[in-house]
ZAPA-835201 format. One line per field, with one value per residue: residue number from 1; x, y, z of N, C-alpha, C in turn. Coordinates in steps of 0.2 Angstrom, whole numbers, padded with zeros to 4 digits. Last residue first. Example, Ala and Ser with C-alpha at 12.3 -4.5 7.8 and 13.67 -1.06 7.14 Angstrom:
<atoms>
nr = [2; 1]
nx = [0064; 0066]
ny = [-0011; -0028]
nz = [0035; 0039]
cax = [0068; 0062]
cay = [-0005; -0022]
caz = [0036; 0039]
cx = [0064; 0066]
cy = [0000; -0016]
cz = [0039; 0039]
</atoms>
This chain:
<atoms>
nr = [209; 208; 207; 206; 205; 204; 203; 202; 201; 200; 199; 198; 197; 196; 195; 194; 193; 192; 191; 190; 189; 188; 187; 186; 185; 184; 183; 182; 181; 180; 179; 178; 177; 176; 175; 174; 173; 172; 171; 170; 169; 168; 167; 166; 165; 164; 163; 162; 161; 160; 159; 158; 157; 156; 155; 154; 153; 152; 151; 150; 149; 148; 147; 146; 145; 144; 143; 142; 141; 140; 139; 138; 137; 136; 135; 134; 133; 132; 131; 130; 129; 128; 127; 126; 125; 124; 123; 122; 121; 120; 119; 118; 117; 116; 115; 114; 113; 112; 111; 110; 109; 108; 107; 106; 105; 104; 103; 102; 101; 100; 99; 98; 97; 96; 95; 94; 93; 92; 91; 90; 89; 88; 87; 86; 85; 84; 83; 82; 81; 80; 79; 78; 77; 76; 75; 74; 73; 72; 71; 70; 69; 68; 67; 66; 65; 64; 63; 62; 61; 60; 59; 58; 57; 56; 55; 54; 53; 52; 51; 50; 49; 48; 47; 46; 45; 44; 43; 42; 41; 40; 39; 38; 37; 36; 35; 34; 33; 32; 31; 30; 29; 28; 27; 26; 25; 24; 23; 22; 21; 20; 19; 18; 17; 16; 15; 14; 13; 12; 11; 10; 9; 8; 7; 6; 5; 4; 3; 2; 1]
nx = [-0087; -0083; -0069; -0073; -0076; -0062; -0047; -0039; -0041; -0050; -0064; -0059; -0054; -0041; -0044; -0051; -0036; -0029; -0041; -0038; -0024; -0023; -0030; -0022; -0011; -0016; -0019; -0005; 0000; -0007; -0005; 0010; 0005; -0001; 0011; 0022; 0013; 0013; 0025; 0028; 0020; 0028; 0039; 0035; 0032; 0041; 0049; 0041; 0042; 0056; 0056; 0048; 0056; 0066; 0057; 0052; 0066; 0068; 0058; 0059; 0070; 0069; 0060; 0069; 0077; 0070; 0064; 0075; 0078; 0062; 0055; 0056; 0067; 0076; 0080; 0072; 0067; 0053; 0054; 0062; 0052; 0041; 0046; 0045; 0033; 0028; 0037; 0032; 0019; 0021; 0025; 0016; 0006; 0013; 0013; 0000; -0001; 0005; -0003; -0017; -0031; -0042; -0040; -0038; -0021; -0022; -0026; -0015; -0022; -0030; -0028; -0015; -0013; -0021; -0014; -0006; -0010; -0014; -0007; 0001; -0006; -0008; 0006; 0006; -0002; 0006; 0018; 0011; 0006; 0017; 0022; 0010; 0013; 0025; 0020; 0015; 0018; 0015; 0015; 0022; 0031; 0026; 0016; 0026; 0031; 0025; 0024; 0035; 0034; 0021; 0028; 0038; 0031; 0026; 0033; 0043; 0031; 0028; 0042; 0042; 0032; 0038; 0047; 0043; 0035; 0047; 0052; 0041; 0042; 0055; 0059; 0076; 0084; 0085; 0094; 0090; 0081; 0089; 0080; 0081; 0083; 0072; 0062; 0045; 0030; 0019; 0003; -0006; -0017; -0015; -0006; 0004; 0012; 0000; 0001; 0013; 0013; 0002; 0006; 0016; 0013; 0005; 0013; 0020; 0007; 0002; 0009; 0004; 0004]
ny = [-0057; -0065; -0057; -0050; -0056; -0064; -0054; -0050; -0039; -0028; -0017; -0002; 0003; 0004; 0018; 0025; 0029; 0034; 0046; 0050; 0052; 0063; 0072; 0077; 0082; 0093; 0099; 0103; 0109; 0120; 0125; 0129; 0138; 0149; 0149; 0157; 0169; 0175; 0178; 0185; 0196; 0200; 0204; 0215; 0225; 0228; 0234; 0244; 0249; 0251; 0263; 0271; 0275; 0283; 0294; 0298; 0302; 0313; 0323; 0325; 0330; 0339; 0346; 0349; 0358; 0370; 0372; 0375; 0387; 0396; 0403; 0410; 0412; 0419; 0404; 0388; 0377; 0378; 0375; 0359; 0353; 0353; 0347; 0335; 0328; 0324; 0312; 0306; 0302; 0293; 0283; 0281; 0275; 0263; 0256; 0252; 0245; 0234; 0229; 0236; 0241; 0233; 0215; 0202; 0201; 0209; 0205; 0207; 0226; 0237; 0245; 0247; 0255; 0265; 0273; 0276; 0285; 0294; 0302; 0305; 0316; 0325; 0328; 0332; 0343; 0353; 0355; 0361; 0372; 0378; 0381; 0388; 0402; 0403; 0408; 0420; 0425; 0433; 0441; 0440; 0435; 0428; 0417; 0413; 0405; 0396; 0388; 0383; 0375; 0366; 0360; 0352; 0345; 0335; 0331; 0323; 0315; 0307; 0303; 0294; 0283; 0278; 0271; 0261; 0256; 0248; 0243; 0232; 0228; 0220; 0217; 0220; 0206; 0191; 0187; 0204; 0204; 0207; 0220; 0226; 0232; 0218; 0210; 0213; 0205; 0195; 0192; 0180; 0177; 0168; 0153; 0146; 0141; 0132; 0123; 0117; 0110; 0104; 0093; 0089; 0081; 0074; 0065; 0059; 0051; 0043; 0026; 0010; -0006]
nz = [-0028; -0025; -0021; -0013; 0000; 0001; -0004; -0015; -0017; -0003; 0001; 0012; 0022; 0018; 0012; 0021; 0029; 0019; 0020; 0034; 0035; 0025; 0031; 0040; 0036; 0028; 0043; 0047; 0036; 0038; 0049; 0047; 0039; 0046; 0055; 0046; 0041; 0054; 0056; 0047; 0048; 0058; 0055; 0047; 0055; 0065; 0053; 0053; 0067; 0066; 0057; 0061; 0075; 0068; 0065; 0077; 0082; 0074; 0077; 0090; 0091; 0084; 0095; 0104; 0099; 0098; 0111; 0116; 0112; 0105; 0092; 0082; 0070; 0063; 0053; 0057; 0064; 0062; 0048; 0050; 0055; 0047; 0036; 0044; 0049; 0040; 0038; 0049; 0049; 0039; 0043; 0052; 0044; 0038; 0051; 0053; 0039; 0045; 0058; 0054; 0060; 0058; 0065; 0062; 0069; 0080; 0092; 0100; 0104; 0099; 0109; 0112; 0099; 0097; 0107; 0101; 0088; 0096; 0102; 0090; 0086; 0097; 0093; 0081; 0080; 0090; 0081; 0071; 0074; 0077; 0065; 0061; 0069; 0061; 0048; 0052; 0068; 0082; 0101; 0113; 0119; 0130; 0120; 0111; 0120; 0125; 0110; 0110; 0120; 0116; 0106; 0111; 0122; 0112; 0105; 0116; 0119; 0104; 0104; 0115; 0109; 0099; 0105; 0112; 0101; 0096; 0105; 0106; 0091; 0092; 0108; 0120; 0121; 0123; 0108; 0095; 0080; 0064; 0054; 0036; 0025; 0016; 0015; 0013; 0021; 0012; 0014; 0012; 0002; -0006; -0009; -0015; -0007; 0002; -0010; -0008; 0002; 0003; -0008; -0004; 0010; 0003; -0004; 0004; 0012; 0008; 0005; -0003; 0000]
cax = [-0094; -0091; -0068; -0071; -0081; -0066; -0054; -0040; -0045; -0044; -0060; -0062; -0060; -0041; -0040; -0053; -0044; -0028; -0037; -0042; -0027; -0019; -0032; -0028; -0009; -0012; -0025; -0013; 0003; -0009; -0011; 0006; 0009; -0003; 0006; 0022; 0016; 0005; 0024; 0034; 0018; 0021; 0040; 0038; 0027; 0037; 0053; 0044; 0034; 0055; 0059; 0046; 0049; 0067; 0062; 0046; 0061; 0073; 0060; 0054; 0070; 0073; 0058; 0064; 0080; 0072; 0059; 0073; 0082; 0066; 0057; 0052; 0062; 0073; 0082; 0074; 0075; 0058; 0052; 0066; 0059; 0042; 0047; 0052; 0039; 0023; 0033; 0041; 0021; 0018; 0028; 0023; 0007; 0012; 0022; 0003; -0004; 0008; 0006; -0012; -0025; -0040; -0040; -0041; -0024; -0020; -0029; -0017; -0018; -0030; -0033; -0016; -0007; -0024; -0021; -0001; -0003; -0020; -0008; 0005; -0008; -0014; 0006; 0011; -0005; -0001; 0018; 0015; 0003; 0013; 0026; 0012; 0006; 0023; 0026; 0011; 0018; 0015; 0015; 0015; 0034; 0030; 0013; 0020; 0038; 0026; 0016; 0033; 0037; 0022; 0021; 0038; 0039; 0023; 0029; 0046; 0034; 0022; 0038; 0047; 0034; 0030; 0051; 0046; 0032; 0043; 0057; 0043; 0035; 0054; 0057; 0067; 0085; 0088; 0090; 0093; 0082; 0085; 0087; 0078; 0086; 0077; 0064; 0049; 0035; 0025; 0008; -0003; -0018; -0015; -0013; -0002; 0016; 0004; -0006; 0010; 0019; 0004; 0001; 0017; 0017; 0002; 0008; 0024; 0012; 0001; 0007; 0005; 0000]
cay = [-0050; -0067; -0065; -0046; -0055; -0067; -0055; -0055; -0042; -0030; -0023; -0005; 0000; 0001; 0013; 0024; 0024; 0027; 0042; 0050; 0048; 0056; 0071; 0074; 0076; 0087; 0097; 0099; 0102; 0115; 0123; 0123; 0132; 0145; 0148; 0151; 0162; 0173; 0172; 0179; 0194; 0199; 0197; 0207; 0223; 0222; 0226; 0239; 0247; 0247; 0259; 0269; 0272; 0276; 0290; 0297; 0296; 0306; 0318; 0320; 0322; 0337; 0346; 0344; 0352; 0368; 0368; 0367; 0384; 0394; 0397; 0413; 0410; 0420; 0411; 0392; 0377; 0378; 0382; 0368; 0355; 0360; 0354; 0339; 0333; 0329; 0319; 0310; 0307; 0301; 0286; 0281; 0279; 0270; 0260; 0259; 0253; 0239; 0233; 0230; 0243; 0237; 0222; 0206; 0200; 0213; 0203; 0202; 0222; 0230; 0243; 0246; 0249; 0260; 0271; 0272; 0275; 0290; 0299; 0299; 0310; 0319; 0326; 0326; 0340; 0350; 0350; 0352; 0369; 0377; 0377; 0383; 0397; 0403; 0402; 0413; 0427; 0427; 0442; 0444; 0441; 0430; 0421; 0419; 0412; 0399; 0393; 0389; 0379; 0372; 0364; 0356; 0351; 0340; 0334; 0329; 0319; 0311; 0308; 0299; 0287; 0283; 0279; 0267; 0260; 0254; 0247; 0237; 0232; 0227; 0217; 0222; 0213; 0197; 0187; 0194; 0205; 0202; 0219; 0220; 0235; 0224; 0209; 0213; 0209; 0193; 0195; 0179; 0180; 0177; 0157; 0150; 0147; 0137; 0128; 0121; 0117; 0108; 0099; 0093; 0088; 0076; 0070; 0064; 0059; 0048; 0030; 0016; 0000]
caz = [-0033; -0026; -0027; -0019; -0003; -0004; 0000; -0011; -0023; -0009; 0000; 0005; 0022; 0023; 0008; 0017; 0035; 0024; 0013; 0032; 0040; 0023; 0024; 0043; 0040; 0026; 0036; 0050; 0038; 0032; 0049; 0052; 0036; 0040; 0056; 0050; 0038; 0049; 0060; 0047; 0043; 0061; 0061; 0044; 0052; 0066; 0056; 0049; 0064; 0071; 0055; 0057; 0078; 0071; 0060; 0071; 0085; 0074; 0070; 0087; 0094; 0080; 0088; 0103; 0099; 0095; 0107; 0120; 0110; 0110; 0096; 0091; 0074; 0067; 0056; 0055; 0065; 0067; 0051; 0047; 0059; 0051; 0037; 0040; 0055; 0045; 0032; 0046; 0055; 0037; 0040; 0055; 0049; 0035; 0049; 0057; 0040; 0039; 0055; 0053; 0060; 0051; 0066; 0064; 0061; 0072; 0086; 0102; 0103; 0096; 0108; 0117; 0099; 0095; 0111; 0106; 0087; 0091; 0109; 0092; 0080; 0096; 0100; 0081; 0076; 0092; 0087; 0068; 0072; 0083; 0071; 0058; 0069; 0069; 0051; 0049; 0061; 0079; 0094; 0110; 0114; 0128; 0124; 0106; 0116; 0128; 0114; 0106; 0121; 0123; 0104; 0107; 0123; 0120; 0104; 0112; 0123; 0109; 0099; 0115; 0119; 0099; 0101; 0116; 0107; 0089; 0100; 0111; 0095; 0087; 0103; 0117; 0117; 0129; 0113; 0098; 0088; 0069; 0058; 0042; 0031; 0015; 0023; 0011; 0020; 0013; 0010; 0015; 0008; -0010; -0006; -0021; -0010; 0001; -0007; -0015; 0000; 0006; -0010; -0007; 0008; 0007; -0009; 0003; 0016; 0005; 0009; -0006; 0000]
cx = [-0090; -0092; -0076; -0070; -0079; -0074; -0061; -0042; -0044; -0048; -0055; -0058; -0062; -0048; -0042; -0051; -0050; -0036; -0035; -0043; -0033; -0022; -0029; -0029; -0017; -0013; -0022; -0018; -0003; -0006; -0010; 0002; 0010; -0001; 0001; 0016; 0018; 0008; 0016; 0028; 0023; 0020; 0033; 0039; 0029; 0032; 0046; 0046; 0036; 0048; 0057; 0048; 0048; 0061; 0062; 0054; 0056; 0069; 0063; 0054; 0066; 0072; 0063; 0060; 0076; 0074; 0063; 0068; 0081; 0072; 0062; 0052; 0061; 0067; 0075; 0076; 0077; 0062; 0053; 0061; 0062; 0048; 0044; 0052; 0046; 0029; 0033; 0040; 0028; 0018; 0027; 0026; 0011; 0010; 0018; 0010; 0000; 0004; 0009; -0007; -0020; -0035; -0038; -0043; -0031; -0023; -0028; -0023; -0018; -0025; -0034; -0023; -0011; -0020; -0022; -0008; -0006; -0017; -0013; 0000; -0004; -0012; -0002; 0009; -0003; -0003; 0012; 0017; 0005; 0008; 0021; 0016; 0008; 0018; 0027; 0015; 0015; 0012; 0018; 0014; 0026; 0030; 0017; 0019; 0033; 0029; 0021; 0028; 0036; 0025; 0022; 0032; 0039; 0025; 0027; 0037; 0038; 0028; 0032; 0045; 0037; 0028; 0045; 0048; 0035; 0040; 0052; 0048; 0038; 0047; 0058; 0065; 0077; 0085; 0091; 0091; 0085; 0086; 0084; 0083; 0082; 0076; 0072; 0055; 0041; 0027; 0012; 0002; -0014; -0017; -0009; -0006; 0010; 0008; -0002; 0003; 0016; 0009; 0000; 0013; 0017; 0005; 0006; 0019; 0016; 0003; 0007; 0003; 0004]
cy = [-0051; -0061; -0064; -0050; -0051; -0064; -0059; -0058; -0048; -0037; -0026; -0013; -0004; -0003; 0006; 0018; 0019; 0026; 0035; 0045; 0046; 0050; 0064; 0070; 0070; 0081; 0092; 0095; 0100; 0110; 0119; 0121; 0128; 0138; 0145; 0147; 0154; 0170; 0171; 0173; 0185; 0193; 0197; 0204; 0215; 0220; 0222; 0235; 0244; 0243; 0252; 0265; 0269; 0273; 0283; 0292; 0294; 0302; 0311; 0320; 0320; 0332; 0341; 0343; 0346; 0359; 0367; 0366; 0378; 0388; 0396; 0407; 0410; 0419; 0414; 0398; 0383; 0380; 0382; 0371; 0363; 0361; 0357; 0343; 0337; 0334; 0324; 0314; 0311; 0305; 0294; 0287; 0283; 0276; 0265; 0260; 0257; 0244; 0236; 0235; 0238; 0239; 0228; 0212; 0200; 0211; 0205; 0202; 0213; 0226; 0236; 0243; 0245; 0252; 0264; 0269; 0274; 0283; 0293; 0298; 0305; 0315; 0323; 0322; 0332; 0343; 0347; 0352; 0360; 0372; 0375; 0377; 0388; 0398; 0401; 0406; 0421; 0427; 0436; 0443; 0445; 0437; 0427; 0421; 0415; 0404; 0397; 0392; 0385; 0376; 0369; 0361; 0353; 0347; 0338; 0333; 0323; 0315; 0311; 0303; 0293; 0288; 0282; 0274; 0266; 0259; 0253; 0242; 0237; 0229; 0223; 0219; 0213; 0204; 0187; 0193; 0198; 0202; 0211; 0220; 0230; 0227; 0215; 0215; 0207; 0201; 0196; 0185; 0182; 0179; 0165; 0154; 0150; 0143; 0134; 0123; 0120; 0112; 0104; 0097; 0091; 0085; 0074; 0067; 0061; 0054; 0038; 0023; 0006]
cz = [-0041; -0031; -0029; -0023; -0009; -0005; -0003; -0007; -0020; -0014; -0005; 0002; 0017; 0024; 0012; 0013; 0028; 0026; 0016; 0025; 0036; 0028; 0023; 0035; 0040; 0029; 0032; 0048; 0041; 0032; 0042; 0051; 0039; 0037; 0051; 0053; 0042; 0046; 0057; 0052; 0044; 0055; 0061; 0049; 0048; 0061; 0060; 0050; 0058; 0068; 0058; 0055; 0067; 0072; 0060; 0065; 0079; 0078; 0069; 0080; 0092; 0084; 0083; 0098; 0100; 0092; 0101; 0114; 0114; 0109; 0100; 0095; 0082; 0068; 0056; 0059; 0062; 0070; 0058; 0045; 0056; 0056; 0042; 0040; 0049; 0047; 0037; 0043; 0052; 0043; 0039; 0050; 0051; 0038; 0043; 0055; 0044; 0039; 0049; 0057; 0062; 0053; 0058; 0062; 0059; 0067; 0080; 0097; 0105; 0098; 0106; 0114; 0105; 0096; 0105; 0110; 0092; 0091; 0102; 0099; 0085; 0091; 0097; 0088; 0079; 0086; 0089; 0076; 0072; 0081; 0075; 0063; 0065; 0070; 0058; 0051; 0058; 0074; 0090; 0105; 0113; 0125; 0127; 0113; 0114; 0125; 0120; 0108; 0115; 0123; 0113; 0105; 0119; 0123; 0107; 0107; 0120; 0116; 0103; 0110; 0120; 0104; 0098; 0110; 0111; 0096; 0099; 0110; 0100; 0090; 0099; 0111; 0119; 0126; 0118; 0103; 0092; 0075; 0063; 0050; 0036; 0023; 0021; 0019; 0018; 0012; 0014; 0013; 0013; -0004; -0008; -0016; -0015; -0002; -0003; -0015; -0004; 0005; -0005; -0008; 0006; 0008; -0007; -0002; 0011; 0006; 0006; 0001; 0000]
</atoms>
C-alpha cells in the first residue's frame, strides 16, 4: 500500500506558495532581535513614547515664546501647528497599539498601515523641523532640539513598525503552514482509513462480486 504523506506535503507546499492571503513583507534593512534585546514592537512603542513627549515640549514651548513676545507670524502658527497635530496623532498610534492588541490579524489597523502611519508622521515633521529650525524663529532653544527628537524618533519608531510589520507577517506564515501540515496530516489519515476499508482483490467478498 502506497502511503500519501509525501503527496500530502506537497500539495501543502503548494497551497501554500499559491494562497494570496498571506503577504509577505519585504525583509530589506531587516534587523534580527537577539536574545535578551526588546522586541521590534517594544522598540517601535518606546520611540512613539518619546515623539508624543518631544511633541509635547515642542508645541508648549513655542506657545510659551508667542505668549512672551506677544506676537506670531504665519510660520509661527504653523510650528505650533506640527507640534499639536504630532502630539494627538501619536496619543492615536499608542491608544490604537493598546486597543488591538493580540488581534491585528483582525484588526484594520495591521502593522503595515501603522508604519504608514509612521511614515507620514516623518513627512509631517520635516518641514516644520526647518520652520523651526529656521532664522529668526520665536522658538526657544529646547523647542528647538525637541523638535529634532521628534523627528529622529518618528524615524526610528518607522523603521522598528517595519521590522514588526515582517516578524508579524513571518509568524502569519508560519502559522498558515502549520495549519496545512494539520490538514495534510488529517487528509492522509483519512485516505488510509478509506484505503483500509475497502476490500482487496484477495478477500473473498471481492472474489463473489
Amino acid at each position: 500500500r502506497v502511503s500519501r504523506r509525501g503527496a500530502s506535503e506537497k500539495d501543502s507546499a503548494r497551497a501554500l506558495e499559491m494562497s494570496p492571503d498571506i503577504p509577505i513583507a519585504p525583509e530589506f534593512f531587516t534587523r534580527r532581535v537577539k536574545s535578551g534585546e526588546p522586541s521590534s514592537v517594544a522598540r517601535k512603542l518606546m520611540a512613539q513614547a518619546v515623539l508624543w513627549f518631544a511633541s509635547l515640549v515642542s508645541f508648549a514651548s513655542m506657545a510659551d515664546s508667542i505668549n512672551t513676545l506677544n506676537s506670531c507670524n504665519g510660520a509661527c502658527w504653523y510650528c505650533l501647528v506640527v507640534g499639536v497635530g504630532s502630539f494627538g496623532y501619536t496619543i492615536f498610534l499608542l491608544v490604537m497599539n493598546y486597543v488591538s492588541e493580540g488581534s491585528r490579524d483582525k484588526s484594520w489597523f495591521s502593522p503595515r498601515f501603522e508604519m504608514q502611519l509612521m511614515l507620514v508622521l516623518v513627512v509631517w515633521w520635516i518641514p516644520g523641523v526647518g520652520y523651526i529650525s529656521s532664522a529668526g524663529t520665536i522658538q526657544s532653544g529646547v523647542g528647538i532640539v525637541f523638535s529634532w527628537i521628534a523627528l529622529l524618533a518618528g524615524v526610528y519608531g518607522t523603521y522598528q513598525a517595519y521590522n514588526s510589520w515582517q516578524e508579524f507577517e513571518s509568524m502569519r506564515l508560519a502559522g498558515s503552514n502549520r495549519a496545512l501540515r494539520v490538514a495534510g496530516d488529517l487528509d492522509e489519515e483519512l485516505a488510509q482509513a478509506v484505503y483500509d476499508s475497502a476490500p482487496s482483490e484477495s478477500d473473498p467478498e471481492f472474489e463473489a462480486r
